[in-house]
C-alpha positions as CSV (number, residue, x, y, z in Angstrom):
1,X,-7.1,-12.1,2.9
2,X,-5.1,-9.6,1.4
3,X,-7.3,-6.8,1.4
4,X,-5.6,-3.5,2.4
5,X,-4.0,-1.6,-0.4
6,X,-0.6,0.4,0.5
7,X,0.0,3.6,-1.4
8,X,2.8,5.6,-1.2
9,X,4.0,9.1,-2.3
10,X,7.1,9.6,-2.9
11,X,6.3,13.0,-4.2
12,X,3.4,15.0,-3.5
13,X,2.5,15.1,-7.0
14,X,2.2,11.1,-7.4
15,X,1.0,8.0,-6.3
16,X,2.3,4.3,-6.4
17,X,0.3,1.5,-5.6
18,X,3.0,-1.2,-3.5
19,X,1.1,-3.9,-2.9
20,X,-1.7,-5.5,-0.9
21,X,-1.3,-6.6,2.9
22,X,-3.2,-8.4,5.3
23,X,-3.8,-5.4,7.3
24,X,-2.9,-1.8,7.5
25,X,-0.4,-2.7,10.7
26,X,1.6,-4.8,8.5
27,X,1.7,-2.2,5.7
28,X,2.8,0.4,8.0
29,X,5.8,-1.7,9.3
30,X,6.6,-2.7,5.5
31,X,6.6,1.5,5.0
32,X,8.6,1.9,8.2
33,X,11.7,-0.2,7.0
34,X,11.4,0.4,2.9
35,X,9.3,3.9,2.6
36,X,10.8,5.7,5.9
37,X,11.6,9.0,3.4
38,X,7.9,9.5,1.9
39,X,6.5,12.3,3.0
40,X,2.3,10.5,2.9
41,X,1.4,7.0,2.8
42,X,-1.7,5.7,2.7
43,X,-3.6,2.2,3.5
44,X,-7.2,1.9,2.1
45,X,-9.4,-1.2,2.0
46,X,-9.5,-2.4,-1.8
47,X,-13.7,-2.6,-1.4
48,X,-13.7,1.6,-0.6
49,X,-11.9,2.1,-3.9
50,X,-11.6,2.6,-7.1
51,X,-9.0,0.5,-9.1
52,X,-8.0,0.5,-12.6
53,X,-9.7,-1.8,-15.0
54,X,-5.9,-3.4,-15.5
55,X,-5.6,-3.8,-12.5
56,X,-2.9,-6.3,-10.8
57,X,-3.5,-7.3,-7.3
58,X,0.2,-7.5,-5.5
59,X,0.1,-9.6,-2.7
60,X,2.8,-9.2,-0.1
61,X,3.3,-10.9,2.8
62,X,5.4,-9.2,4.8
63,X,6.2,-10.4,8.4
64,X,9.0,-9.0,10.6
């Protein structure tokens, strides 16, 4: 269910995984009110890829 991935960049140089959404419409409204500042976000589907073997799935469910 939670299958879209939100990464942000605060700086160009690097990234920070937020969490995991429902879909990339929901992440962009959960960058909208907490990430307005970064200059590139981006929302990938988890099966296109590659996460760390240590991985943590964060699952947020964000609704406005």
């Amino acid at each position: 269910m939670f299958e879209y991935c939100l990464v942000v960049w605060l700086t160009m140089e690097e990234a920070k995984y937020i969490g995991n959404f429902i879909s990339c419409a929901v992440a962009n409204d959960y960058v909208a009110e907490y990430y307005a500042d970064a200059p590139y976000t981006s929302c990938l589907h988890e099966d296109y890829i590659v996460l760390p073997k240590q991985f943590v799935k964060r699952e947020i469910n964000y609704a406005k």
